[in-house]
PQR file of N, CA, C, O and H, with PARSE charges and radii, in Angstrom:
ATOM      1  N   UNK A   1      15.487  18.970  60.582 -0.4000 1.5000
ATOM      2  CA  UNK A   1      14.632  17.806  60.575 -0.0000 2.0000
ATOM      3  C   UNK A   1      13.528  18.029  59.545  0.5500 1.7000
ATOM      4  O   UNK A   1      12.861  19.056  59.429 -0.5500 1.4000
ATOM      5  N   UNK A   2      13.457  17.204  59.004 -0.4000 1.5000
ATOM      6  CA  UNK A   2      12.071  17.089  57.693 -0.0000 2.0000
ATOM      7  C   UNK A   2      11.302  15.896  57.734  0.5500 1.7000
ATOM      8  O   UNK A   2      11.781  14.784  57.510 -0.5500 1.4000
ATOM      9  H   UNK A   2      13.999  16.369  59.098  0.4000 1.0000
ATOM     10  N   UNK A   3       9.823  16.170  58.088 -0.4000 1.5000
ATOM     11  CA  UNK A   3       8.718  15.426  58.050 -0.0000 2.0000
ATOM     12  C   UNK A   3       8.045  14.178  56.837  0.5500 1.7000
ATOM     13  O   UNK A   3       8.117  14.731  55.740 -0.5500 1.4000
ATOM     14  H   UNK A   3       9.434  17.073  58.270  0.4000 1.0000
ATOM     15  N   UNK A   4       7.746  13.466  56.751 -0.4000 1.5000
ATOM     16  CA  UNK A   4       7.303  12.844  55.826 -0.0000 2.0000
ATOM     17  C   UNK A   4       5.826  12.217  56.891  0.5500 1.7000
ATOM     18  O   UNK A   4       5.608  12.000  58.083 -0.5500 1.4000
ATOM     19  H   UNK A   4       7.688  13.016  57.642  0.4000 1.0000
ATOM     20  N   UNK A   5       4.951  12.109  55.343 -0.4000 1.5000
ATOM     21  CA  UNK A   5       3.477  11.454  55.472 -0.0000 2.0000
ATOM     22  C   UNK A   5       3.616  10.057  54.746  0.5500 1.7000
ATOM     23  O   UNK A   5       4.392  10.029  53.790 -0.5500 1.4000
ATOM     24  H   UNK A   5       5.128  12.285  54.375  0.4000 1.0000
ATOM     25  N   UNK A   6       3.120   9.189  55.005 -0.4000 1.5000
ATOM     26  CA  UNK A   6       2.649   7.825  54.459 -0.0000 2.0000
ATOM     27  C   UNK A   6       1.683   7.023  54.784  0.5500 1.7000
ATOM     28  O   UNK A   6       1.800   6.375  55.824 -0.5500 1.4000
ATOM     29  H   UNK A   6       2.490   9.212  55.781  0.4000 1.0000
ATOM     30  N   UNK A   7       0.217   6.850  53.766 -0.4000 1.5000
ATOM     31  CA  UNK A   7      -1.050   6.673  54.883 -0.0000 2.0000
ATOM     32  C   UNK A   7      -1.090   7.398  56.208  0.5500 1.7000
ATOM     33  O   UNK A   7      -0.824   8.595  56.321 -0.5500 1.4000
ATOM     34  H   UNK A   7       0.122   7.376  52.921  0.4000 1.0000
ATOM     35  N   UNK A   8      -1.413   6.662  57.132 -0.4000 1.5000
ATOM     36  CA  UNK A   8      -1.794   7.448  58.551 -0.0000 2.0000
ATOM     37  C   UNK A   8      -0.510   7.530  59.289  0.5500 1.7000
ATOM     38  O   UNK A   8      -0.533   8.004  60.425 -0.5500 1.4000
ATOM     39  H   UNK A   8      -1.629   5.690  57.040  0.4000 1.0000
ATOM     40  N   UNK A   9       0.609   7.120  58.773 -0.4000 1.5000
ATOM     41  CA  UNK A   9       1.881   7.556  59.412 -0.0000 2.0000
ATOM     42  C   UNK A   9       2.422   8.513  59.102  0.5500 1.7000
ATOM     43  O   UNK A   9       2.346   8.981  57.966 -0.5500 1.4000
ATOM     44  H   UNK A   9       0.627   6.735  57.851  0.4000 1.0000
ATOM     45  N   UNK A  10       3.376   9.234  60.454 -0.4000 1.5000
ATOM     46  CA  UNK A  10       4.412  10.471  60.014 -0.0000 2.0000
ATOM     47  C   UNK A  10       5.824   9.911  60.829  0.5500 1.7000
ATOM     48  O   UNK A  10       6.027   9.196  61.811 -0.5500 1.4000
ATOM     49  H   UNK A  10       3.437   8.854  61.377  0.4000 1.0000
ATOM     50  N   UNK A  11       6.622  10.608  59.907 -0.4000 1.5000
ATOM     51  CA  UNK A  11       8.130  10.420  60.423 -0.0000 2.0000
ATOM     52  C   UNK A  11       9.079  11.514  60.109  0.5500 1.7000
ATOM     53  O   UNK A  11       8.820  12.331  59.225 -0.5500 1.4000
ATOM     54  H   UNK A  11       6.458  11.189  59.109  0.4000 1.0000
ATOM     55  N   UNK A  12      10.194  11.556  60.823 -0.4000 1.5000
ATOM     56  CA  UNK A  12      10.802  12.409  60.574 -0.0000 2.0000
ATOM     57  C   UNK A  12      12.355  11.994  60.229  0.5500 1.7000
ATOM     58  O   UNK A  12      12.773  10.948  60.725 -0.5500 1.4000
ATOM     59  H   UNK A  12      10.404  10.893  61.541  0.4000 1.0000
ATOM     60  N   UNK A  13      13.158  12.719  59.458 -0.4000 1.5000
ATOM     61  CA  UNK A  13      14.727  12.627  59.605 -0.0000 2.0000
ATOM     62  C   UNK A  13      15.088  13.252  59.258  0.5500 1.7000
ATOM     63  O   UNK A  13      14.458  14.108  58.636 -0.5500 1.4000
ATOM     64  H   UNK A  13      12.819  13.568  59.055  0.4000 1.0000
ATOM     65  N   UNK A  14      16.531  13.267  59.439 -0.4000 1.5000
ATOM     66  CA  UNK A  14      17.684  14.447  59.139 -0.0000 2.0000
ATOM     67  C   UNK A  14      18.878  13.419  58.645  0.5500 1.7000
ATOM     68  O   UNK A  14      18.868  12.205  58.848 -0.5500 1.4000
ATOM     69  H   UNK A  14      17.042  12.572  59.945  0.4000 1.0000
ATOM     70  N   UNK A  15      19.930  14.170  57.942 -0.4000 1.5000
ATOM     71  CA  UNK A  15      21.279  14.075  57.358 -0.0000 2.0000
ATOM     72  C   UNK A  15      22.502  14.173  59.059  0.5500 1.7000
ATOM     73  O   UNK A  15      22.783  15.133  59.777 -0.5500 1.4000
ATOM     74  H   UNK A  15      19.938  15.156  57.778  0.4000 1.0000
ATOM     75  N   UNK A  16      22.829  13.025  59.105 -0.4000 1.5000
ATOM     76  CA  UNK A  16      23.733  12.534  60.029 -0.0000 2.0000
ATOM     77  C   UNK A  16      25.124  12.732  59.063  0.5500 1.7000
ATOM     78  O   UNK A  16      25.432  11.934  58.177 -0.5500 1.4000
ATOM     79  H   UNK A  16      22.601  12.246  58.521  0.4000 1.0000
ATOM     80  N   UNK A  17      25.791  13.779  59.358 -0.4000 1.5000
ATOM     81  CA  UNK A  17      26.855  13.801  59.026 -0.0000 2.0000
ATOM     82  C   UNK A  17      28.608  12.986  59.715  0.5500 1.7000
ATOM     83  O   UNK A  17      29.753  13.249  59.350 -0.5500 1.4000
ATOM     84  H   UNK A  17      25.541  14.427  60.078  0.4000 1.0000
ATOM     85  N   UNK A  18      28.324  12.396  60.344 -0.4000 1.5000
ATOM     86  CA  UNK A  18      29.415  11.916  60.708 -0.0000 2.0000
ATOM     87  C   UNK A  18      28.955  10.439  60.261  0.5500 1.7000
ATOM     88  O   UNK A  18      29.828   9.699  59.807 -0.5500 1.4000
ATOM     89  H   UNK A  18      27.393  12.182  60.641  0.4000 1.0000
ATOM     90  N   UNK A  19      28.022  10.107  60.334 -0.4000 1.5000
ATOM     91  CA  UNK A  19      27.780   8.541  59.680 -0.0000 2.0000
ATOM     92  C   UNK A  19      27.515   8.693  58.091  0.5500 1.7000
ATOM     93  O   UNK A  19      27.396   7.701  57.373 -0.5500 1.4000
ATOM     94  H   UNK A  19      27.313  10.708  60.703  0.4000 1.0000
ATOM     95  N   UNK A  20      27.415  10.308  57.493 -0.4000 1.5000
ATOM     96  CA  UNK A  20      27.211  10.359  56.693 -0.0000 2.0000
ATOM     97  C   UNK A  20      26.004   9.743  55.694  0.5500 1.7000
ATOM     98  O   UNK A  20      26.158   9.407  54.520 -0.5500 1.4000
ATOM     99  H   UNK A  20      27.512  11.114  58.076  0.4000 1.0000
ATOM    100  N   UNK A  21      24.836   9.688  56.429 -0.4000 1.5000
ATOM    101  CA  UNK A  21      23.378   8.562  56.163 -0.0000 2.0000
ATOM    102  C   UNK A  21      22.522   9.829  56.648  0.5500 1.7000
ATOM    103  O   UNK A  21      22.937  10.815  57.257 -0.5500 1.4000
ATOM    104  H   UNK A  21      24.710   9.961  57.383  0.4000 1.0000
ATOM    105  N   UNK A  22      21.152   9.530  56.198 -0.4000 1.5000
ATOM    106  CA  UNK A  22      19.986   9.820  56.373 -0.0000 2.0000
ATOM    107  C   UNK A  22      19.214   8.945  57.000  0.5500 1.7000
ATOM    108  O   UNK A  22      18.891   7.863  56.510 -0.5500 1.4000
ATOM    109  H   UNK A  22      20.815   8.729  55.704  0.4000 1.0000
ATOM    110  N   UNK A  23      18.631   9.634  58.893 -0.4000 1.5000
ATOM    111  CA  UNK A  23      18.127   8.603  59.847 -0.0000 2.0000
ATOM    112  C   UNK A  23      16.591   8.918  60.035  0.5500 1.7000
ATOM    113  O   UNK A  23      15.953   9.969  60.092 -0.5500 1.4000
ATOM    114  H   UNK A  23      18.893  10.512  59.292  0.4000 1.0000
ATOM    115  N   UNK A  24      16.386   8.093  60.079 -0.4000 1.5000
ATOM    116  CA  UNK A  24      14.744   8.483  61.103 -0.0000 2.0000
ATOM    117  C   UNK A  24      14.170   7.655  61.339  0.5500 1.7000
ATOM    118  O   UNK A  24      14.553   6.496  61.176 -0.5500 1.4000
ATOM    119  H   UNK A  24      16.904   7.240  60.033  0.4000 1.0000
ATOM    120  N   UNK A  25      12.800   8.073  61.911 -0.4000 1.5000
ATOM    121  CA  UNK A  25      12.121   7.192  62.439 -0.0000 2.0000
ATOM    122  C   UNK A  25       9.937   7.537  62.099  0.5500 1.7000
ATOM    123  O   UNK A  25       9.376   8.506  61.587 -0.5500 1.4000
ATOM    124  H   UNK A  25      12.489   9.014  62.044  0.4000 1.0000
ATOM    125  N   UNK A  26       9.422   6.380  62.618 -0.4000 1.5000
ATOM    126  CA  UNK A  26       8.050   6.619  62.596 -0.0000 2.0000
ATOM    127  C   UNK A  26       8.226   7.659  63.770  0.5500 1.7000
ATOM    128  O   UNK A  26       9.002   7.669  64.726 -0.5500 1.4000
ATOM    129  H   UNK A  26       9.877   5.593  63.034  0.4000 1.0000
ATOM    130  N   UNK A  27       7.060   8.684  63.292 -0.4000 1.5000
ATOM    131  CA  UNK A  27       6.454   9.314  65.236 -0.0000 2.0000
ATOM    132  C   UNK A  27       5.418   8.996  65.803  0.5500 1.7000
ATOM    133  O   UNK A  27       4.576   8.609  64.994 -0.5500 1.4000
ATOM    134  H   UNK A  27       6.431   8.676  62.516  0.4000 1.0000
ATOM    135  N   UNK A  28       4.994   8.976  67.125 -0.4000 1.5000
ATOM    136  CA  UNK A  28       3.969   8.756  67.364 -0.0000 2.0000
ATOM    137  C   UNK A  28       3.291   7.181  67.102  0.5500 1.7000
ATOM    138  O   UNK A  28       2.146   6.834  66.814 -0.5500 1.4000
ATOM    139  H   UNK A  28       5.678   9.291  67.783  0.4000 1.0000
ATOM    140  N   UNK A  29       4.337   6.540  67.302 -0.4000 1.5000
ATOM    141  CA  UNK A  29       3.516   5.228  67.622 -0.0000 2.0000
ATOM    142  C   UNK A  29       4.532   4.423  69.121  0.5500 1.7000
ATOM    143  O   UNK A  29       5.501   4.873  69.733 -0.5500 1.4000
ATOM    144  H   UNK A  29       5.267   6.821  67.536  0.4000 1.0000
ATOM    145  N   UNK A  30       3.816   3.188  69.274 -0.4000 1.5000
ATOM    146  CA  UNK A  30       4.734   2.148  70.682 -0.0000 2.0000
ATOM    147  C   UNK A  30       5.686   1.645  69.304  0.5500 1.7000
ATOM    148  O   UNK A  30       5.588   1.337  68.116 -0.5500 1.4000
ATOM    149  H   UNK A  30       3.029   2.822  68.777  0.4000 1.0000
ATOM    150  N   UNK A  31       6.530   1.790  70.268 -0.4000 1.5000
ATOM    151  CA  UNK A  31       8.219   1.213  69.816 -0.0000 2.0000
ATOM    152  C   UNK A  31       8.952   2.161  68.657  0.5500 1.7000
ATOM    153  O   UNK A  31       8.624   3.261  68.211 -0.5500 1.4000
ATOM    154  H   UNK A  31       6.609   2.040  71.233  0.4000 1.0000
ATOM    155  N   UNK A  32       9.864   1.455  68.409 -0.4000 1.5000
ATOM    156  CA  UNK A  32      10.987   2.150  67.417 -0.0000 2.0000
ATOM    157  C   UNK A  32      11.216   1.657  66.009  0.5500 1.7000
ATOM    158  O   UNK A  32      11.521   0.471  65.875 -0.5500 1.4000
ATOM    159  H   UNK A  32      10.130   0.562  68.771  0.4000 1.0000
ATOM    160  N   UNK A  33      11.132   2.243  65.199 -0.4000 1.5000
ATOM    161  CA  UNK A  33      10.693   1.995  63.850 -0.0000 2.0000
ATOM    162  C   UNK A  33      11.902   2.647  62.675  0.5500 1.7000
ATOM    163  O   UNK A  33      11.352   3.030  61.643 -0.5500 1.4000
ATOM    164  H   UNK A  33      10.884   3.206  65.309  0.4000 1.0000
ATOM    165  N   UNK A  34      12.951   2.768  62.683 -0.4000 1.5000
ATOM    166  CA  UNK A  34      13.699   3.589  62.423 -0.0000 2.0000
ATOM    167  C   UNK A  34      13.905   3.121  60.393  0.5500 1.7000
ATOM    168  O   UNK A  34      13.702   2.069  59.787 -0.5500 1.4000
ATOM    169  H   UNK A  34      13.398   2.456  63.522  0.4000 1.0000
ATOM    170  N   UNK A  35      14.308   4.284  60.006 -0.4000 1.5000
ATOM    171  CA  UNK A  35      14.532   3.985  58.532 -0.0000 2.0000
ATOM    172  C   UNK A  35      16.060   4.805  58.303  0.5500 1.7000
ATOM    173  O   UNK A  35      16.771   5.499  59.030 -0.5500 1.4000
ATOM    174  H   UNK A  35      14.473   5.139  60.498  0.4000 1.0000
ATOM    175  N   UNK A  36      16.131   4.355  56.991 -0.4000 1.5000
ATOM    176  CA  UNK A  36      17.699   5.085  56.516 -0.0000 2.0000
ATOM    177  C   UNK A  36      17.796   5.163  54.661  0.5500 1.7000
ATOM    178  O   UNK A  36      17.081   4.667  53.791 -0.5500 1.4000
ATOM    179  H   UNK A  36      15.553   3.792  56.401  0.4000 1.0000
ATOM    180  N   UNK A  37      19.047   6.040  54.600 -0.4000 1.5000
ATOM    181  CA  UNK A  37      19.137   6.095  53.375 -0.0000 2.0000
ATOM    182  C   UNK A  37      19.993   6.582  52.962  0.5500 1.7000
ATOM    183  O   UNK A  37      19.932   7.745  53.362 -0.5500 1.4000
ATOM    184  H   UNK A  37      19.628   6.443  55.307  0.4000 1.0000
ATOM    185  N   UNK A  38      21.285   6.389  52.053 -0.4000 1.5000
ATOM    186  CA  UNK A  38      22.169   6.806  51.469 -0.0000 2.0000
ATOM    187  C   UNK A  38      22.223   8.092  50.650  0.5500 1.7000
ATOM    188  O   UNK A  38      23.276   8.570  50.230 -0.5500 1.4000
ATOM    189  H   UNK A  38      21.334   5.444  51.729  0.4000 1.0000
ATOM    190  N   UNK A  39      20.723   8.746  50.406 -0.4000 1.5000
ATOM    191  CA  UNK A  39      20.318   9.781  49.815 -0.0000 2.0000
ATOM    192  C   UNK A  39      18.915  10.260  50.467  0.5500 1.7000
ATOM    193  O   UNK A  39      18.193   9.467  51.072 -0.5500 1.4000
ATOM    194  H   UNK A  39      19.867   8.358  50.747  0.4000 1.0000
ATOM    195  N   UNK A  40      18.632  11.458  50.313 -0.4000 1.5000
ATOM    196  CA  UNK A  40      17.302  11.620  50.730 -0.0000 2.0000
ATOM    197  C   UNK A  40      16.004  10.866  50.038  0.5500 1.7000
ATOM    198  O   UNK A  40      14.888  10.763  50.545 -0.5500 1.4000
ATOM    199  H   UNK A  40      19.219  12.102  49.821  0.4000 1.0000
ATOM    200  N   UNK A  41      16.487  10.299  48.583 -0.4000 1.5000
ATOM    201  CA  UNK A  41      15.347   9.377  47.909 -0.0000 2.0000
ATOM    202  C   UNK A  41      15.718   8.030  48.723  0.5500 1.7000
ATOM    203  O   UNK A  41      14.630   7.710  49.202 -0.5500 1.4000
ATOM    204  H   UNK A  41      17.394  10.383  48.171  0.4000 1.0000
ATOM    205  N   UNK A  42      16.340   7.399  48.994 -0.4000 1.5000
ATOM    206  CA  UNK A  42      16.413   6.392  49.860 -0.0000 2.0000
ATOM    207  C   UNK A  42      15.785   6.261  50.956  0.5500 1.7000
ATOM    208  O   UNK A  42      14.850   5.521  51.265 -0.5500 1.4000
ATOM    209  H   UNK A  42      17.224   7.659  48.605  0.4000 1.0000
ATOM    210  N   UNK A  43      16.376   7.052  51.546 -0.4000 1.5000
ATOM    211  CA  UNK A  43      15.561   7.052  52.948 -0.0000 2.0000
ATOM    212  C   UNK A  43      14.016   7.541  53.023  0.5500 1.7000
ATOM    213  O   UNK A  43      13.265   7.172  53.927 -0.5500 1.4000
ATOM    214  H   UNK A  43      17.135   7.653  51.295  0.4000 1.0000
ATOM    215  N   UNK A  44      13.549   8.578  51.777 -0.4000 1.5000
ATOM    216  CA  UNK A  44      11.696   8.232  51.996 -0.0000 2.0000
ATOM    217  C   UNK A  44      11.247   6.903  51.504  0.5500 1.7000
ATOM    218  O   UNK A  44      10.199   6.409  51.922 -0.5500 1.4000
ATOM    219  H   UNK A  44      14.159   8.878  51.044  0.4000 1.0000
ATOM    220  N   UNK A  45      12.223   6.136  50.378 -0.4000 1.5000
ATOM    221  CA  UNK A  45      11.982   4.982  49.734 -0.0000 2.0000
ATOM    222  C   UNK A  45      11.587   4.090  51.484  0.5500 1.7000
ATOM    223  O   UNK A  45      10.455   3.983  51.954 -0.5500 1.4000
ATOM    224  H   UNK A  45      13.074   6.538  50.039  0.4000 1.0000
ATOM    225  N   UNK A  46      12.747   3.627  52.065 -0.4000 1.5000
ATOM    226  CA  UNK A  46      12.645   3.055  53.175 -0.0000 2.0000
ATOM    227  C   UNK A  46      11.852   3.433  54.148  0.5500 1.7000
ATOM    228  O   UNK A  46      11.664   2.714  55.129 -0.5500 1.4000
ATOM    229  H   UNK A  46      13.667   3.714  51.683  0.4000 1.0000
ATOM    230  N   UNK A  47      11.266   4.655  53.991 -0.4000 1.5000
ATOM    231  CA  UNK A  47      10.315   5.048  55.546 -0.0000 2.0000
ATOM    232  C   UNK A  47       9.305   4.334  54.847  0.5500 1.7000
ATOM    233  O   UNK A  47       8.772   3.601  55.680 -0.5500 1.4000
ATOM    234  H   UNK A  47      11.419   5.239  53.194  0.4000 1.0000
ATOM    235  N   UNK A  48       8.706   4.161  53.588 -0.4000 1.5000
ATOM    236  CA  UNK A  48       7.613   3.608  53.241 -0.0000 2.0000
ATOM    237  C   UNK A  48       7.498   2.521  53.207  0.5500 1.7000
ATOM    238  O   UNK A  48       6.357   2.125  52.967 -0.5500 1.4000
ATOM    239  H   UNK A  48       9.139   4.756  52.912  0.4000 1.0000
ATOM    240  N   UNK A  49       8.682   1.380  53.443 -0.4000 1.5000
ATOM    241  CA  UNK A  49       8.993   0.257  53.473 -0.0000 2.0000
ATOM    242  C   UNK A  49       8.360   0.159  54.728  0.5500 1.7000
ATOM    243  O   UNK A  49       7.196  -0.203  54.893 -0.5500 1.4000
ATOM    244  H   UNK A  49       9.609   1.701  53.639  0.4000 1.0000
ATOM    245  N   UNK A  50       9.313   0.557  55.781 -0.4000 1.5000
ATOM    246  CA  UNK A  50       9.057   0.626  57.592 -0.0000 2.0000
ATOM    247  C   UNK A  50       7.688   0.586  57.495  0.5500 1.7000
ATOM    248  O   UNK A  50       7.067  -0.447  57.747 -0.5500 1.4000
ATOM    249  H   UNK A  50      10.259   0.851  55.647  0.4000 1.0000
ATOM    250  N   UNK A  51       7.025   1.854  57.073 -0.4000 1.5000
ATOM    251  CA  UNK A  51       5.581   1.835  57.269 -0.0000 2.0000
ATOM    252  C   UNK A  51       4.492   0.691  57.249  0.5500 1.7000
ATOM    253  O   UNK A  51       3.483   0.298  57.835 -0.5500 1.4000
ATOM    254  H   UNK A  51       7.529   2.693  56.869  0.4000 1.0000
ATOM    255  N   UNK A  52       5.336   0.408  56.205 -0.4000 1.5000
ATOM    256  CA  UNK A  52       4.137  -0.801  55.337 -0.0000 2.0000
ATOM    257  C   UNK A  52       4.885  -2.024  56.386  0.5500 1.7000
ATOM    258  O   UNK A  52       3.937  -2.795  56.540 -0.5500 1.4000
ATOM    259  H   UNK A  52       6.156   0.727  55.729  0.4000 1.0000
ATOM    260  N   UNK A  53       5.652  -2.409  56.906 -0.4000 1.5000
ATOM    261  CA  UNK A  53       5.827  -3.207  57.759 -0.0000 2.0000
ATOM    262  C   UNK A  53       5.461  -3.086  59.315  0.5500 1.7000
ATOM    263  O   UNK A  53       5.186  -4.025  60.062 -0.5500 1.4000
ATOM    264  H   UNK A  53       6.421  -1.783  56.781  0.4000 1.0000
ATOM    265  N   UNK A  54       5.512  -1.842  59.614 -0.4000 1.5000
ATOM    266  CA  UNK A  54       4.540  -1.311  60.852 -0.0000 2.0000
ATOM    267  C   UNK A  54       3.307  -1.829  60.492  0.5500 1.7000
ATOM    268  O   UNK A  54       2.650  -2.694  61.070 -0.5500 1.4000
ATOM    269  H   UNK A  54       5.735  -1.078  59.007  0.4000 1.0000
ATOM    270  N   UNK A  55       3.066  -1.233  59.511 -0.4000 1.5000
ATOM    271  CA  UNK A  55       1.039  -1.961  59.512 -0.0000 2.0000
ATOM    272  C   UNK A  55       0.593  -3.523  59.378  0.5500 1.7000
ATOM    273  O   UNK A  55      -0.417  -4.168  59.660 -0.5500 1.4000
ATOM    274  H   UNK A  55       3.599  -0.530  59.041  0.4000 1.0000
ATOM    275  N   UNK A  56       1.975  -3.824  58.753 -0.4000 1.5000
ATOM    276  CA  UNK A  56       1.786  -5.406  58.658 -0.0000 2.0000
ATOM    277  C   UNK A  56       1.250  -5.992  60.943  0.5500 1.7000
ATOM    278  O   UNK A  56       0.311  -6.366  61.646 -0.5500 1.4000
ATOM    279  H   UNK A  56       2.795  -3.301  58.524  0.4000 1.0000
ATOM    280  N   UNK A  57       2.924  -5.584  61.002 -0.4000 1.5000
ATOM    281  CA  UNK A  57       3.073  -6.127  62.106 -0.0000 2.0000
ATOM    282  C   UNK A  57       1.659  -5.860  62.976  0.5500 1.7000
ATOM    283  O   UNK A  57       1.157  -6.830  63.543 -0.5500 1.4000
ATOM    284  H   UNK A  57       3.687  -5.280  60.431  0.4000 1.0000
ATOM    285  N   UNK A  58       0.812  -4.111  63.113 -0.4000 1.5000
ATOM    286  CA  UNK A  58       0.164  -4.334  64.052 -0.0000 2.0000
ATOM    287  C   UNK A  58      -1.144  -4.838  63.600  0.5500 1.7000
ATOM    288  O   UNK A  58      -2.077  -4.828  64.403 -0.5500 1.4000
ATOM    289  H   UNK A  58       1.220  -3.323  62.652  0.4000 1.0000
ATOM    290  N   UNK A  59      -1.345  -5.357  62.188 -0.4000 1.5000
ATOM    291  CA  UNK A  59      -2.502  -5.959  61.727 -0.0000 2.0000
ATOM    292  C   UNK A  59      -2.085  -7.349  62.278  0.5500 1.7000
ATOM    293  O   UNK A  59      -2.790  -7.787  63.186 -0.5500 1.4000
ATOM    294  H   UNK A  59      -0.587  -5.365  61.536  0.4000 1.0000
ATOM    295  N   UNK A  60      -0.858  -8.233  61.785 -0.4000 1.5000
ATOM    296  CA  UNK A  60      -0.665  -9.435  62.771 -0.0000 2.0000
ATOM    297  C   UNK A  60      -1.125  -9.191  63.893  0.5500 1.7000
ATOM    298  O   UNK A  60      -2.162  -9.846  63.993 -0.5500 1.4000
ATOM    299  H   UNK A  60      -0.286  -7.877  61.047  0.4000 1.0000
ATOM    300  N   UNK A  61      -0.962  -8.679  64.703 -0.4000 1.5000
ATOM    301  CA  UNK A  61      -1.094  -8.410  66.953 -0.0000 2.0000
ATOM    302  C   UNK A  61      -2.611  -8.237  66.432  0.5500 1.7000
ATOM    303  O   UNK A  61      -3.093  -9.360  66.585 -0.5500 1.4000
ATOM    304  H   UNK A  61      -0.119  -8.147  64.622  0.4000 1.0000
ATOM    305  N   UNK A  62      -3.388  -7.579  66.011 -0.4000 1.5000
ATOM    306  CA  UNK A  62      -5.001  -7.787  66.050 -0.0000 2.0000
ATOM    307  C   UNK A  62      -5.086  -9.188  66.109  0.5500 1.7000
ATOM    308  O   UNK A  62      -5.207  -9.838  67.147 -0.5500 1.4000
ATOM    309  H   UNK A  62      -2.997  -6.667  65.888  0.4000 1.0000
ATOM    310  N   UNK A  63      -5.017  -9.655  64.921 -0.4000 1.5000
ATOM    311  CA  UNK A  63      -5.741 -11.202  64.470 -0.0000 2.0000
ATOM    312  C   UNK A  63      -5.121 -11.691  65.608  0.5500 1.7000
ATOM    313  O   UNK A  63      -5.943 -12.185  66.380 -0.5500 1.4000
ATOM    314  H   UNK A  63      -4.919  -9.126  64.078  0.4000 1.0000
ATOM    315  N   UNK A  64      -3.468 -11.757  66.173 -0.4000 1.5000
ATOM    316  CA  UNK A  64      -3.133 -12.914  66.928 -0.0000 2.0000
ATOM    317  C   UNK A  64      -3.926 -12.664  68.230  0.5500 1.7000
ATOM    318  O   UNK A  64      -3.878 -13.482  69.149 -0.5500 1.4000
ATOM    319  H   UNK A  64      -2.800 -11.355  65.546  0.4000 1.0000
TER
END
């Protein structure tokens, strides 16, 4: 398993060999946040995606 930072988020994933993909997820927050990637540059590409859509979403739930 290998860690990644992005702003105030961390996540982790590993190489799924039978699906043959790179999985993970945010840690340490409510709910499930999962990212992926056909390569290991993919999948940090996409955790930073997730991220930045995690913060979207819980900046929406403030204002709403």
């Amino acid at each position: 398993m290998k860690l990644l930072k992005y702003k105030n988020l961390s996540g982790s994933y590993t190489f799924d060999s039978r699906d043959n993909v790179f999985i993970g997820e945010i840690l340490d927050i409510d709910g499930y946040f999962p990212f992926f990637g056909d390569t290991e540059e993919e999948a940090i590409q996409d955790f930073e995606e997730v991220c930045e859509c995690y913060l979207d979403y819980m900046a929406s739930s403030v204002k709403g």
